[in-house]
FIFI-154892 format. One record per residue (C-alpha): y, z, x; residue in one letter. Coordinates in Angstrom, 1 decimal, m for minus. Layout:
SITE       y       z       x  residuo
SITE       Y       Z       X        A
...
***
This chain:
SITE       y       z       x  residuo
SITE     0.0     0.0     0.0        X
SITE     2.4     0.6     2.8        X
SITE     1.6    m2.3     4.5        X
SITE     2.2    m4.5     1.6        X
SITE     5.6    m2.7     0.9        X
SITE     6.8    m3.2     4.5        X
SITE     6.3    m7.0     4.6        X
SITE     8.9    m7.4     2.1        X
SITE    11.3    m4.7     3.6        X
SITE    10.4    m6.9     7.3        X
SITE    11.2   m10.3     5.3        X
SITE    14.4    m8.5     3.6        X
SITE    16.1    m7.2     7.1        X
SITE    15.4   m10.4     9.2        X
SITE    17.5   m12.6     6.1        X
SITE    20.0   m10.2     5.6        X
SITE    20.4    m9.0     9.3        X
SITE    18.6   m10.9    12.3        X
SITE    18.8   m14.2    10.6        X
SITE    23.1   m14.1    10.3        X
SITE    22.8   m12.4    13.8        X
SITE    21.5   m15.2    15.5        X
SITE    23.7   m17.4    13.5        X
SITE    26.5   m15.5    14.4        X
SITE    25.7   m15.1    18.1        X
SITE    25.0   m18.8    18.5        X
SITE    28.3   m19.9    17.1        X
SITE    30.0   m17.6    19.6        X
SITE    28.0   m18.9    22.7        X
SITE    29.0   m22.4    21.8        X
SITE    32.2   m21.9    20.9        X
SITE    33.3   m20.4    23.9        X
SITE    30.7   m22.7    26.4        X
SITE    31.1   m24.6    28.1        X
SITE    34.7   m24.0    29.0        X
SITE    37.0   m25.9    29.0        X
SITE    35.9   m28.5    26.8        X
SITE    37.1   m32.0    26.0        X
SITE    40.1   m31.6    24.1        X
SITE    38.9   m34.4    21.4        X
SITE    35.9   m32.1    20.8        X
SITE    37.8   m28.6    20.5        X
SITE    37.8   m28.9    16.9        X
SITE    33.5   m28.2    17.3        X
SITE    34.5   m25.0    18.6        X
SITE    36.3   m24.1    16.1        X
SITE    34.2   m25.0    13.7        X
SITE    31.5   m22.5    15.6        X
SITE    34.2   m20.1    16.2        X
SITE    34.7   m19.9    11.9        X
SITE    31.1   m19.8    11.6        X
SITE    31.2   m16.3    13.9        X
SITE    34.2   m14.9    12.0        X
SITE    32.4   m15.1     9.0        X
SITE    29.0   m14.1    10.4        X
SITE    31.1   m10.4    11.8        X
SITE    33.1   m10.2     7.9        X
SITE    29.1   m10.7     6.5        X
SITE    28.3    m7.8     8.2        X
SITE    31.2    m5.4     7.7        X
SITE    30.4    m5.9     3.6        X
SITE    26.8    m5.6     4.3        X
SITE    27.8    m2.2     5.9        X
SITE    29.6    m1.2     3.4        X
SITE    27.5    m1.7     0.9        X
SITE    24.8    m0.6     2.0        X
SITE    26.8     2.8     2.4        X
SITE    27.7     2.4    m1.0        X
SITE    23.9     2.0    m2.4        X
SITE    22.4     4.8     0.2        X
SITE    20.7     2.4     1.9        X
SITE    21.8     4.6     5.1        X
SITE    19.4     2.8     7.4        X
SITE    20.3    m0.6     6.2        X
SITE    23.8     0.5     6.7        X
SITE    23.5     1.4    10.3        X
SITE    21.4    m1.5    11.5        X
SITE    24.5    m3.6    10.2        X
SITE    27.3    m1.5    11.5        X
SITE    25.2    m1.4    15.0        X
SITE    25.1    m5.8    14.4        X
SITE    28.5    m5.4    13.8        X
SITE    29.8    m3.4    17.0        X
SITE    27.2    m5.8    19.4        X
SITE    28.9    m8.6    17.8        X
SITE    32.3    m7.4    18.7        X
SITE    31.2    m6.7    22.4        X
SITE    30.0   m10.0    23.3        X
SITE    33.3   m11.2    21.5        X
SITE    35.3    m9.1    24.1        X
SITE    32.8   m10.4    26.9        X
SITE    33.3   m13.9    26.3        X
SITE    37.2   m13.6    26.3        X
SITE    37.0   m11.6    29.1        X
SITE    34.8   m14.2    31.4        X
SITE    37.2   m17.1    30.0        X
SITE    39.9   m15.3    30.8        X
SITE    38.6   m14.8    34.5        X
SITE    37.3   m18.6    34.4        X
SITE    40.4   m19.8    33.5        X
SITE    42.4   m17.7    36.3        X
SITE    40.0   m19.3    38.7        X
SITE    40.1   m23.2    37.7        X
SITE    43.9   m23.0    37.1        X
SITE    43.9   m23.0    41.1        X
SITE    44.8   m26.6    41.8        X
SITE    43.1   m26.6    45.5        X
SITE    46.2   m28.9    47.0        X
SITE    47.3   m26.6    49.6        X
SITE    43.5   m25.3    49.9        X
SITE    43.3   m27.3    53.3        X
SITE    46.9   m28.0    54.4        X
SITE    48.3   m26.2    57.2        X
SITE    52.0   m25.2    58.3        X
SITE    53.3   m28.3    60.3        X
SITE    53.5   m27.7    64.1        X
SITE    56.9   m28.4    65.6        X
SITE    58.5   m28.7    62.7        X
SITE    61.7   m25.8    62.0        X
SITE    61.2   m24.4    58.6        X
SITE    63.3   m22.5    56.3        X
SITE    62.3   m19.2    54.5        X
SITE    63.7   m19.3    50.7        X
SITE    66.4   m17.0    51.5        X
SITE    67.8   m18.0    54.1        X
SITE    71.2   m19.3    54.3        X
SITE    72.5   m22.3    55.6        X
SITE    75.1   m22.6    58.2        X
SITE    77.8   m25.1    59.0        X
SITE    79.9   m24.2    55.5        X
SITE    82.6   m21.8    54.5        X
SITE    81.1   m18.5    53.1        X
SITE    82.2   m18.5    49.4        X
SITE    84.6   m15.8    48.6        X
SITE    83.3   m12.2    47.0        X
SITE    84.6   m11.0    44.0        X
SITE    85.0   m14.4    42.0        X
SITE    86.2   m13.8    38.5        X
SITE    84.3   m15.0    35.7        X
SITE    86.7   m15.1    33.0        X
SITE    84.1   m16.9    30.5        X
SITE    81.2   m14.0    31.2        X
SITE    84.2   m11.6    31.1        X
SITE    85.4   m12.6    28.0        X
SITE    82.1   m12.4    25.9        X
SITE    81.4    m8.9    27.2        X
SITE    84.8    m7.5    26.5        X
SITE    83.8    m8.8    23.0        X
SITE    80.9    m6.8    22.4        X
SITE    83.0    m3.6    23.5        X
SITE    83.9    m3.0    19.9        X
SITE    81.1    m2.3    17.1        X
SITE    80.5    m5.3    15.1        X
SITE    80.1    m5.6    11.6        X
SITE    78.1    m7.0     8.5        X
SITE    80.4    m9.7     8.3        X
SITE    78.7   m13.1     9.5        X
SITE    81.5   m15.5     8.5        X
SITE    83.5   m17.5    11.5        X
SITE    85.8   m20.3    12.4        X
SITE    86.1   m21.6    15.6        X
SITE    89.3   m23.9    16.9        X
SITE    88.4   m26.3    19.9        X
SITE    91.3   m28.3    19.8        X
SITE    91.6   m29.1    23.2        X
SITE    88.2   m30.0    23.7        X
SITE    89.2   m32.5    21.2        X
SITE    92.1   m33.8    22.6        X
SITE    90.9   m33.8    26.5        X
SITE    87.3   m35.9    24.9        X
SITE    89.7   m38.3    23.2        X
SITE    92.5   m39.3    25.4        X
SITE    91.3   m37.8    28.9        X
SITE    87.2   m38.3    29.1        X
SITE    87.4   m39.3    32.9        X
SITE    89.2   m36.1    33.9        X
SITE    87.1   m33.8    31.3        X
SITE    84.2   m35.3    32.9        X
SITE    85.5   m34.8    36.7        X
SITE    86.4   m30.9    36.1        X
SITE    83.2   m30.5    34.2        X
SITE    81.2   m32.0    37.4        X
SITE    83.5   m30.2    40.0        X
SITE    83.9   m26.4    38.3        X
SITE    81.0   m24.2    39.5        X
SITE    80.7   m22.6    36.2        X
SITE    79.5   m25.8    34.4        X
SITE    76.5   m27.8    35.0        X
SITE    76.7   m31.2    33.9        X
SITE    73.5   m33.0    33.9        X
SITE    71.0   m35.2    32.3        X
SITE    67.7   m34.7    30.2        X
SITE    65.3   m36.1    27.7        X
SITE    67.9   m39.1    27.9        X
SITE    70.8   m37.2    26.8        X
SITE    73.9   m35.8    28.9        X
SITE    74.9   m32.0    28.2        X
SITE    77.0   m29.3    30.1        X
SITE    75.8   m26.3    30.2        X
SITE    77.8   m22.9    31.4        X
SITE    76.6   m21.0    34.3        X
SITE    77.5   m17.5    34.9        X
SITE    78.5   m15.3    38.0        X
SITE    76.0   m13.1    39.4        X
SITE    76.2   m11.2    42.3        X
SITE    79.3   m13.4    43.7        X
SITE    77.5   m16.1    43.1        X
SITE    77.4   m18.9    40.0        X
SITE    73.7   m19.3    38.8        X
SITE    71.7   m21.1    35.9        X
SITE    69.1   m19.3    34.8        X
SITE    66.0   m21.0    33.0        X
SITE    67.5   m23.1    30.5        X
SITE    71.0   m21.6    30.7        X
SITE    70.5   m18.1    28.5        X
SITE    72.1   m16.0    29.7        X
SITE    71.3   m12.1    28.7        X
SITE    72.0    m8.2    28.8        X
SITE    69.8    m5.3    28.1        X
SITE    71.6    m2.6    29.9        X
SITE    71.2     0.5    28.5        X
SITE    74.9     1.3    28.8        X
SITE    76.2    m1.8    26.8        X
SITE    75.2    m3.9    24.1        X
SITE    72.1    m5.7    24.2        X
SITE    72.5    m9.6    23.6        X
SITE    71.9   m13.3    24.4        X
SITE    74.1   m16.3    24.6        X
SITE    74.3   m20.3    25.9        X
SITE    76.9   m21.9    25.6        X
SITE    76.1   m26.0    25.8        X
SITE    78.1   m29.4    25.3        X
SITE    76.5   m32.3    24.5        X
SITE    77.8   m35.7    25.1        X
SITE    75.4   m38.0    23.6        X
SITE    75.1   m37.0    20.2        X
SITE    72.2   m35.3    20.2        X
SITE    72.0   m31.2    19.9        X
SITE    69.8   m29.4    23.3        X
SITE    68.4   m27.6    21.1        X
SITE    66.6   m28.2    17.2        X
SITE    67.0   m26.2    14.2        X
SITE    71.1   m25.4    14.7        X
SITE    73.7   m25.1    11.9        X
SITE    75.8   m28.2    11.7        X
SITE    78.9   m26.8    11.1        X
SITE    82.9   m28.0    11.0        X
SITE    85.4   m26.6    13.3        X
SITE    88.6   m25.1    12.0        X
SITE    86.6   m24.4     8.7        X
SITE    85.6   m20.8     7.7        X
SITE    81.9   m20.7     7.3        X
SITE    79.3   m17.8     6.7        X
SITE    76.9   m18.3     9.9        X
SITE    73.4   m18.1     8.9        X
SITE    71.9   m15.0    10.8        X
SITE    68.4   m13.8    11.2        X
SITE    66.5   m11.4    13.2        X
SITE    64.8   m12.6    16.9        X
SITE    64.5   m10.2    19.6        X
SITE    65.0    m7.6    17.5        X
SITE    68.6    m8.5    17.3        X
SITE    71.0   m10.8    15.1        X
SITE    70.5   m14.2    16.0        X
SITE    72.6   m17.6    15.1        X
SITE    72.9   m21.1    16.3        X
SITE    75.9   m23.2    15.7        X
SITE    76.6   m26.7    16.6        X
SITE    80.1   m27.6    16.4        X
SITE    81.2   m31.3    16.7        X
SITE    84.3   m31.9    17.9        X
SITE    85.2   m35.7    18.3        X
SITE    81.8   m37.6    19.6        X
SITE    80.8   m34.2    21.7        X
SITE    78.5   m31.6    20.1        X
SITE    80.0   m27.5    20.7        X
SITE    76.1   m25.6    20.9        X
SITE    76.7   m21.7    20.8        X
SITE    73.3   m19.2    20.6        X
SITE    73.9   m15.9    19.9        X
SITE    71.8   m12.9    19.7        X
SITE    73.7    m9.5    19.2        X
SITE    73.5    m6.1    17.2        X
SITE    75.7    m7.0    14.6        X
SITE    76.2   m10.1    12.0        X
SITE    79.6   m10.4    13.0        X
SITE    79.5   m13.4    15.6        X
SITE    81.3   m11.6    18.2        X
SITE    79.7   m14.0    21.2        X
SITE    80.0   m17.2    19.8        X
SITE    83.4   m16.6    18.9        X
SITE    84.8   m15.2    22.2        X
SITE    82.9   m18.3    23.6        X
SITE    84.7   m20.7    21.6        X
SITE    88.3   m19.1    22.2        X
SITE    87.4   m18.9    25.7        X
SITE    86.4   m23.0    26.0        X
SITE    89.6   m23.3    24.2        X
SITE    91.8   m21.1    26.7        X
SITE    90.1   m23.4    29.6        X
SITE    90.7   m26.7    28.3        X
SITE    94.3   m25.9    26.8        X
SITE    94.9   m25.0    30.4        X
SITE    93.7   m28.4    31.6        X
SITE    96.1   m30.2    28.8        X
SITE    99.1   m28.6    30.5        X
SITE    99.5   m31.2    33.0        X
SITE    96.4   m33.2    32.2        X
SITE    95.8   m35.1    35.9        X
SITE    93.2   m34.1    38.4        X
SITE    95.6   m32.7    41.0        X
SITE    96.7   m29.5    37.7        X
SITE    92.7   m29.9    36.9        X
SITE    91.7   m29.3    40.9        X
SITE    94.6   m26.5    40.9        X
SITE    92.8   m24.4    38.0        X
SITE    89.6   m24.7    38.9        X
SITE    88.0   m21.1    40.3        X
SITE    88.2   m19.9    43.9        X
SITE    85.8   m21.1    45.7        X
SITE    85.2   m24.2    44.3        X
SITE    85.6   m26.4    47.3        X
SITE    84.5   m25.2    50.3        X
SITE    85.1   m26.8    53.6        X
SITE    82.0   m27.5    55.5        X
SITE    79.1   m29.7    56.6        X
SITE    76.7   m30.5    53.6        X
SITE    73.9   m27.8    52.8        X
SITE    70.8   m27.0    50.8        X
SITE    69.4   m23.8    50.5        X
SITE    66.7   m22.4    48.1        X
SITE    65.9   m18.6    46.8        X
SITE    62.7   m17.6    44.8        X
SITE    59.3   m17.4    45.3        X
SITE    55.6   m18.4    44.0        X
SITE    56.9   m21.8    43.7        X
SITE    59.6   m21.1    41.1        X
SITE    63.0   m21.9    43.2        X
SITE    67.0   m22.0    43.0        X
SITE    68.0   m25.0    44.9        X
SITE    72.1   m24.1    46.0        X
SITE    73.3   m27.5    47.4        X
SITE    76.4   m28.1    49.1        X
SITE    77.6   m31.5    49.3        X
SITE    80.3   m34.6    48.9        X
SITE    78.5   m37.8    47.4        X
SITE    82.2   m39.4    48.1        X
SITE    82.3   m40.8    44.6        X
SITE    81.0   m39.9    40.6        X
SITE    77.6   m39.7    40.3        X
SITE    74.7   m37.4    39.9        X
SITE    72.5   m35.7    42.6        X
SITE    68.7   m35.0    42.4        X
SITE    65.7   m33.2    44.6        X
SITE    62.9   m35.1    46.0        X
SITE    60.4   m32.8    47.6        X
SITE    57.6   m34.0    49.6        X
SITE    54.6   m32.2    51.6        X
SITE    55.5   m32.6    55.3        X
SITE    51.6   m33.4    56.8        X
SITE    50.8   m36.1    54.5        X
SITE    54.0   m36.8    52.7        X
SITE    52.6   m36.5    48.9        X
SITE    55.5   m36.3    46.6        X
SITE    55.8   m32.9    44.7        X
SITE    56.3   m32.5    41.2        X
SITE    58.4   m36.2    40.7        X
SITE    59.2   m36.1    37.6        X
SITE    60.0   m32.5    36.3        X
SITE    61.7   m31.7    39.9        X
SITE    64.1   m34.5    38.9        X
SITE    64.6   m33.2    35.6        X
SITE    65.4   m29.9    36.7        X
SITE    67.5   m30.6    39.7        X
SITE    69.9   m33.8    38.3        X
SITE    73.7   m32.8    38.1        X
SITE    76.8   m34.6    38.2        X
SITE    78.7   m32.8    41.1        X
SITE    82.0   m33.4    42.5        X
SITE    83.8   m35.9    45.0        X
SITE    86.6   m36.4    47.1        X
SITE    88.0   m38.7    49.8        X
SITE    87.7   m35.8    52.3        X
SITE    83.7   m35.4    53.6        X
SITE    84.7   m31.5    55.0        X
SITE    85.0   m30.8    51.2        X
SITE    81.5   m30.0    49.7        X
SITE    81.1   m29.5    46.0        X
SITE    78.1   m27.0    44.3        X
SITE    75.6   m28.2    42.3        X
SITE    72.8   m25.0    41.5        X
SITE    69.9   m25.4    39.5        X
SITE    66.2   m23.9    38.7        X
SITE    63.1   m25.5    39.4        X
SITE    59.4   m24.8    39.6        X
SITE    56.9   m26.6    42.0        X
SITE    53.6   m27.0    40.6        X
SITE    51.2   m28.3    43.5        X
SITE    49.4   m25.3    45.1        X
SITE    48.8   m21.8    44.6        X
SITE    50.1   m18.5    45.1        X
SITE    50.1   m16.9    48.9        X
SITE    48.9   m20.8    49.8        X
SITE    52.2   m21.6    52.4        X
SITE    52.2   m25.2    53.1        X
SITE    55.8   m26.9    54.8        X
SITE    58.0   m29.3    52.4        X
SITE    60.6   m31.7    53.0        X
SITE    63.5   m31.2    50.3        X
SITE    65.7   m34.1    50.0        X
SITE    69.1   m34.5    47.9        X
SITE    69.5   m37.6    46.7        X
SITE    72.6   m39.6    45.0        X
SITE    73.0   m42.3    42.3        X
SITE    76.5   m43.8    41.5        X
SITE    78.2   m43.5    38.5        X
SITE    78.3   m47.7    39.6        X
SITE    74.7   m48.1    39.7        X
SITE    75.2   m49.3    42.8        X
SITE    72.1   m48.3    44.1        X
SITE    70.9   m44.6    45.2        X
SITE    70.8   m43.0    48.5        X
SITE    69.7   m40.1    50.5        X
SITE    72.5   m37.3    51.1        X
SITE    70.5   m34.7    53.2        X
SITE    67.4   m33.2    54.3        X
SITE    66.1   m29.5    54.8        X
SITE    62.2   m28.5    55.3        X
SITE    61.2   m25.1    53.7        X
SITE    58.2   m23.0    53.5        X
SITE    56.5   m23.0    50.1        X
SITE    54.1   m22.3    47.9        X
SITE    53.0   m23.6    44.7        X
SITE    53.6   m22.0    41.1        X
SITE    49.7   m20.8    39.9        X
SITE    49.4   m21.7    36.2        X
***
């Protein structure tokens, strides 16, 4: 009699709990093996990965009710499935996590040595044969959007914002707008996904800098927390989706919501064919940033208007603007993401660029994203003593972390003509790749 009872309590625990085991356990081995998979067959993994998820929410109901009916050592049998389920869950991410640290290792510096008799700069170290810039630069735009988060904001999330200036200089000055744009140290003037924008740079440490993608942020304890970018765009096109097209000189409530735990807007602003791009993150609704940004691209372009000709325009710029020099290229960072400061004098309009090559065997490094990164319209003059800054932020991708191999950064120049490109200077650093 026992016998023939236990068959059927056998048969009953192998459908209702090592049958959707196995199921469950399979799905999970394929769906993480083998790794990584053809991307036109990850949708099979997913499949099997659905198949799992439903095999571990089939056993947290059996569970329960078995619990529910006093079936206690049903109960436990699928609680115990349950738990070994979710281990080998946490096993699989843990040795695809490891996998995946060691294939994203790209091997390119695996057999490349440091060039012998070749001089090689350290990140970090200066160049020499220029001016020193001067210390204590002011930074009236930075200055002016942190004296405006001095006071407590409020609720109050309407704004209108006057560029007239901006207008006017687009209008009936566009070559000089575009000279002071390329020549000022606080703007970088540049090209990217076919479009031209200028995007502000701040001071830090006596020093202008873009940081990744020109936000620029604050989370001191002793002031308010926010975020800002401050962008122009001169082909019509916005940097960045999703903004809220809105018309100067018009009050208009500024759609707000929350990101970063702060209140967050995006404006664009056209003024004549340019598009006026102001993000904003802050503790209040009240646009505090994006308006002390506006007035303050207002106060610098009404200065321009004064006496609108490059020798008032070369006059205003900051201190430390043109330095007097031989041509230079320095880069800070490490772990392959850089700062390239370049000093130089094309001689006439135009935009700069990096080439970067390895020095033994003279691959090219990261072509297309390193000219991305690294184009900018720079100033000129008749006088080659006078060098001009162009700064940007750029990541090498070839190689690996604590893998040193030499590289031969070049700066390179095409006219405003089109008269063809050429080579401004060379510097050879020691690198090392960015590890994905």
């Amino acid at each position: 009699m026992n016998n023939q009872t236990s068959k059927p309590a056998r048969s009953s625990n192998f459908k209702l709990l090592w049958l959707p085991f196995a199921v469950a356990f399979g799905s999970l081995c394929i769906a993480f093996y083998p790794y990584p998979i053809n991307r036109s067959l990850r949708w099979v993994c997913d499949v099997f990965l659905y198949i799992y998820l439903g095999g571990l929410l089939w056993f947290l109901g059996l569970s329960i009710r078995s619990f529910f009916q006093k079936r206690t050592g049903r109960g436990l049998g699928a609680l115990g499935l349950l738990l070994l389920l979710g281990a080998a869950l946490f096993c699989a991410t843990a040795v695809t996590f490891i996998i995946g640290m060691v294939e994203s290792k790209d091997g390119f510096a695996d057999d490349l040595k440091l060039p012998e008799g070749v001089a090689l700069a350290e990140p970090n170290d200066e160049s020499t044969g220029i001016d020193s810039p001067p210390k204590n630069i002011a930074d009236t735009f930075q200055a002016a959007i942190k004296q405006s988060l001095e006071r407590p904001g409020n609720d109050k999330a309407d704004a209108i914002f006057h560029l007239p200036s901006l207008a006017r200089l687009r209008k009936d000055h566009p070559a000089l707008l575009d000279r002071y744009l390329a020549t000022h140290p606080g703007w970088r003037l540049y090209k990217e996904h076919g479009n031209r924008f200028a995007t502000r740079r701040w001071m830090k440490e006596d020093e202008w800098r873009i940081t990744l993608h020109g936000y620029y942020s604050c989370f001191d304890p002793d002031m308010p927390r926010f975020q800002s970018r401050t962008t122009l765009g001169f082909s019509g096109e916005a940097w960045a989706r999703g903004g809220q097209r809105i018309t100067a000189d018009v009050l208009t409530p500024i759609e707000t919501r929350r990101g970063n735990d702060l209140w967050q807007s995006f404006v664009i602003i056209p003024v004549e064919d340019l598009l006026v791009e102001l993000f904003e993150q802050s503790d209040a609704r009240e646009r505090r940033v994006s308006m002390a940004a506006a007035a303050e691209l207002e106060r610098e372009f009404k200065a321009m208007l004064a006496a609108p000709e490059w020798s008032h325009a070369r006059d205003i710029l900051p201190v430390g603007s043109i330095l007097k020099g031989a041509a230079s290229i320095e880069l800070s960072g490490r772990g392959g993401i850089y700062n390239a400061r370049i000093r130089c004098n094309p001689g006439a309009p135009g935009r700069i660029y990096l080439k970067a090559f390895e020095i033994t065997h003279n691959d090219r490094l990261s072509e297309d994203r390193l000219q991305t990164a690294t184009n900018e319209w720079v100033g000129w003059s008749d006088d080659p003593t006078e060098q001009f800054l162009s700064e940007t932020h750029f990541t090498i991708y070839e190689g690996d972390w604590g893998q040193y191999y030499g590289a031969r950064f070049e700066v390179w120049f095409e006219p405003g003509d089109h008269s063809g490109e050429r080579k401004l200077l060379e510097r050879n650093f020691k690198i090392e790749g960015w590890m994905r």
